[in-house]
N, C-alpha and C positions, 0 to 999 in steps of 0.2 A: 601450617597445616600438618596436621601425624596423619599415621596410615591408617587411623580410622577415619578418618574425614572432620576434625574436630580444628577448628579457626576460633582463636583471638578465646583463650580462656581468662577469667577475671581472676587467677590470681588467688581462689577464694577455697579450700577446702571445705566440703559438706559430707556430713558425719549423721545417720541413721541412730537414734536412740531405741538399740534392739536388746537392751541387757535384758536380760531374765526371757529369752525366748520372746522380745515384743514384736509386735507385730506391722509390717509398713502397709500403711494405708494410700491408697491411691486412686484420686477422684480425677473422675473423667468429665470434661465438659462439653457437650455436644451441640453446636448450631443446629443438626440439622436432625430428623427424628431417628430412632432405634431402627425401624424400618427399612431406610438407606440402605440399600446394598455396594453401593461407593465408596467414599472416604468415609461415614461412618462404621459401613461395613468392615474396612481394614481394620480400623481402630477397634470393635469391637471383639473383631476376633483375636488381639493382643490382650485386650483386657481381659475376657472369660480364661484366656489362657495364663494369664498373669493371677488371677482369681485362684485359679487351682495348685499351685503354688504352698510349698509351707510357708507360712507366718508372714503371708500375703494377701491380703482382700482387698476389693477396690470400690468405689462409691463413683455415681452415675447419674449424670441430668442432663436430657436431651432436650432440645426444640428451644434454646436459649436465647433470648437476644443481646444485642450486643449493647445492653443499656442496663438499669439499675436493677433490672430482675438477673441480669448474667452476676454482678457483684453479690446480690444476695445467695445468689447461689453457690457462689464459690466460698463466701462467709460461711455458708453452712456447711458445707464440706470439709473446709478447716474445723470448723467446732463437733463435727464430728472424729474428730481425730486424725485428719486429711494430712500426711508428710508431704506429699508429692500430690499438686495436680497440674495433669494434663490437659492443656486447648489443639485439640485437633484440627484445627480451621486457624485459617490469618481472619477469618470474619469477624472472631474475639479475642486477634490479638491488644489492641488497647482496653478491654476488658482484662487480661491476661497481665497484662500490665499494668494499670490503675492498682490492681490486687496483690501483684507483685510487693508493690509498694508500701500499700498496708497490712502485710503480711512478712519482713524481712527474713525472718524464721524459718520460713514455709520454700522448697521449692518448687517453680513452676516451667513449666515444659511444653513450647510452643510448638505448633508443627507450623511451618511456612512462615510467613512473618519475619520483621526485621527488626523489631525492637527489644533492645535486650538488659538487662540490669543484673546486677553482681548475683542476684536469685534467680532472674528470670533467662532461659535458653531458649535457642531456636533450632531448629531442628528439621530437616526434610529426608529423602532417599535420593541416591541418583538412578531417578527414573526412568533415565534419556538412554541408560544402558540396556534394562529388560527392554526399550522400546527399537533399540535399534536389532536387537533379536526377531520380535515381533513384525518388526518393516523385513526383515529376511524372510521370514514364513510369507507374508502377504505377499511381497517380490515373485514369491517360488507357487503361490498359489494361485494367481491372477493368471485368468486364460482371456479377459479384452486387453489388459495395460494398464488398466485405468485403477487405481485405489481410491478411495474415498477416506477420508480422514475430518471427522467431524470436531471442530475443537471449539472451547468456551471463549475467553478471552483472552485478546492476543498481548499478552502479560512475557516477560522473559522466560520463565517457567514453562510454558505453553508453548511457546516458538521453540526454545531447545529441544525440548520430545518429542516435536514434529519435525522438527532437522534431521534426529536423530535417527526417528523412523524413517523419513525419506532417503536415507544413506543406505538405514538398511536396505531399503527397496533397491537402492541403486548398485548396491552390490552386485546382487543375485540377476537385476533384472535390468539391466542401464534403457533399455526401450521406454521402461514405463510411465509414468507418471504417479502424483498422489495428488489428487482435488481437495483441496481445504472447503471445508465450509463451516465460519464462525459462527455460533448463536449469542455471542455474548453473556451468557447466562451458566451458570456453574451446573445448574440441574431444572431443567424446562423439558419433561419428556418431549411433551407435543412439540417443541420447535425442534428437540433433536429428532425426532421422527421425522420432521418436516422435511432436515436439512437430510437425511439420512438417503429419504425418497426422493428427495431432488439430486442427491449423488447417483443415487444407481437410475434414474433415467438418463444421465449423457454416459453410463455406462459401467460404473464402480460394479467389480462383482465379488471384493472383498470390501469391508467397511471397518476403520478402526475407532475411538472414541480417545477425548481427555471432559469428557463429563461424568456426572456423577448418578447419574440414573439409567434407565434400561431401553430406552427410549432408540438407541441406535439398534444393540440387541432385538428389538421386538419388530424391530423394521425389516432387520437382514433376515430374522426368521419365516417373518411374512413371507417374503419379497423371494427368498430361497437363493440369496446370494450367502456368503461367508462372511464371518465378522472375527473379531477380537477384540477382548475386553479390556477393562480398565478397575484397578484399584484390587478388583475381588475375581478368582476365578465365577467366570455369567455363564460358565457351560449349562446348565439345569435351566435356566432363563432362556435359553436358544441352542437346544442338543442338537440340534442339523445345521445352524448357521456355524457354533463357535469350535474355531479353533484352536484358537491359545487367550491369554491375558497377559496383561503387563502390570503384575502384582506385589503389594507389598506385604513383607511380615514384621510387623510392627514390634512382636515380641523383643524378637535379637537385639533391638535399640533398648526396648525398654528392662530388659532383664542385664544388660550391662550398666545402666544409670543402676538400678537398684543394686548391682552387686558393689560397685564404684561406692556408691552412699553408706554403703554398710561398711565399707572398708575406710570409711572417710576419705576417699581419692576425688572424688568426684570434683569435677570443676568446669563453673557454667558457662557457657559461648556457644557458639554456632558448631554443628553438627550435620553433615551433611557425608552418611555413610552409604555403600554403593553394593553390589552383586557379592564383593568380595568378602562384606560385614555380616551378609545371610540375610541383609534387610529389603533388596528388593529383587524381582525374580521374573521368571514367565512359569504360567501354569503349566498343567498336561497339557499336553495336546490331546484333542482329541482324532476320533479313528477316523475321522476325513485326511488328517494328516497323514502323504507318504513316508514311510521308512527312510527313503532315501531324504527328504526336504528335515525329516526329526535330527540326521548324521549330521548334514551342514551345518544349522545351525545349532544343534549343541556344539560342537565343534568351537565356535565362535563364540560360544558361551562359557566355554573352559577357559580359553584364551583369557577373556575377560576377567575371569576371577581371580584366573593366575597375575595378571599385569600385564600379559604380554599383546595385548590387544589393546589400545584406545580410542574411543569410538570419535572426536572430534581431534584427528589429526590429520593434517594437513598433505596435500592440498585439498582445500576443502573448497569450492566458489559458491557462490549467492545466485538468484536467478539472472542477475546480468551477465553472469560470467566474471563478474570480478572474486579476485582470489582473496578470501576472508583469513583462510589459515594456510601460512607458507606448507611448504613441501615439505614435511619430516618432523614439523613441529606440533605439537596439542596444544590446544587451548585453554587457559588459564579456566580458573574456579569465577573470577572476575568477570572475565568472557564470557563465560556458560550462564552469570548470571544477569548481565547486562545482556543477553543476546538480541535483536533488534531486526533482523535479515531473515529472510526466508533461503532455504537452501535450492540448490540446480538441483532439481527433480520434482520442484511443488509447484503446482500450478493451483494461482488465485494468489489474494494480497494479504495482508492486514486487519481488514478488517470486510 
């Protein structure tokens, strides 16, 4: 692994045919609709950003499944002139892949996901960083103890940026707590609402989210507790609840692959860039936020970009009290992806 977060390259240089001013084109594939303020949300606002670009334009189909209309789709975005496309979702990763295959030419650019070929990458943020930010503001903002932490499925991805937030918590606030509560489901407003109002009756009066819809936001607004978002700053979705997000800028990944491809550098594997790459972040705070709680953790946030902070180091325990990460030591890239353990400060299981 380099200091951009880049593991196990094939080996394979890919080279941009831009002679005479051409143009790279770059098709987006979207599981889930335009409308998303989530993961397609993020993604969206790289690509219009990517769009505005010289001798950049990008090509766009939402609401895909992950079956023979995902293939036709990405068939036509190749024939449209397609160098690069992007699968935002592991939902069409073997879409992503099947096409890969039929397309050696072409590269494609997975987000989450594990399956990878000499054309095809994978790609995510380390998210668990903005989130152990986020678990500080929440820590510093809870006047019962109690967080609420609403999450999809309990996938290693998912458990680490709930570790991660509850560290943060346990920083600022070692009294507290963070209540999980799973809905299994990536984007179900009605059950994140559900599980949102069932947190703030045993008493959450901050609410955070790892789904993809508004569904926690519109509960904390309701409800007149505090929240923070996920994927996209949600302040305008709940201008009295939100306090911060734990956001990605998908540009910075994607505007260093295009410059790599033009330069013929580029070379496909796993990708997994953090705070330091400008790819993932926390929002504004908003004006509920005090002065003093924005010092701390920017603070902590410098640290981080700098290196001199790493958020799974050790000693680190699990709700039993056993010691997952020795004393002085981080935890490997392997670790963080296999993670399996809920942290000492979460309360609820698995599933």
């Amino acid at each position: 692994q380099d200091g951009n977060g880049v593991v196990g390259a094939s080996g394979r240089s890919w080279q941009l045919n831009v002679a005479g001013g051409g143009i790279t084109r770059i098709g987006f594939v979207y599981s889930g609709p335009l409308s998303d303020v989530g993961e397609v949300g993020a993604q969206e606002e790289a690509r219009k950003a990517l769009d505005a670009l010289p001798n950049v334009n990008t090509l766009v189909r939402d609401g895909i499944a992950a079956d023979e209309t995902g293939q036709i789709a990405i068939d036509g975005m190749v024939s449209e002139g397609g160098t690069v496309i992007v699968g935002p979702s592991d939902r069409l990763m073997n879409c992503l892949y099947d096409a890969a295959r039929r397309h050696p030419d072409i590269q494609f650019l997975q987000c989450q996901g594990y399956r990878t070929r000499p054309n095809l990458s994978v790609f995510f943020g380390r998210m668990y960083e903005a989130r152990y930010l986020t678990g500080m503001v929440a820590g510093l903002m809870t006047s019962s103890g109690i967080v609420g932490y609403v999450a999809a499925v309990p996938l290693p991805e998912v458990i680490c940026e709930l570790n991660a937030f509850a560290l943060g918590v346990m920083e600022v606030n070692p009294q507290a707590q963070v209540r999980v509560a799973w809905t299994n489901s990536w984007d179900n407003p009605t059950l994140e609402r559900q599980a949102a109002l069932a947190l703030i009756k045993i008493g959450a009066d901050v609410l955070a989210q790892h789904q993809d819809s508004l569904g926690v936001q519109a509960a904390a607004e309701e409800q007149g507790v505090h929240s923070i978002g996920y994927n996209t700053d949600m302040s305008k979705f709940a201008p009295h609840a939100h306090l911060t997000a734990a956001v990605f800028h998908w540009q910075a990944f994607y505007d260093s692959v295009v410059k790599q491809l033009r330069q013929g550098t580029f070379k496909s594997g796993m990708f997994w860039p953090g705070m330091s790459d400008g790819v993932v972040d926390i929002a504004l705070y908003s004006d509920a936020v005090p002065k003093a709680v924005r010092q701390r953790v920017d603070k902590r946030r410098r640290e981080i970009i700098a290196g001199d902070f790493v958020v799974f180091t050790g000693p680190v325990y699990d709700q039993s009290g056993l010691q997952r990460i020795p004393a002085g030591q981080a935890a490997n890239d392997r670790e963080l992806l296999g993670m399996n353990w809920l942290a000492k400060g979460v309360a609820g299981g698995l599933e």
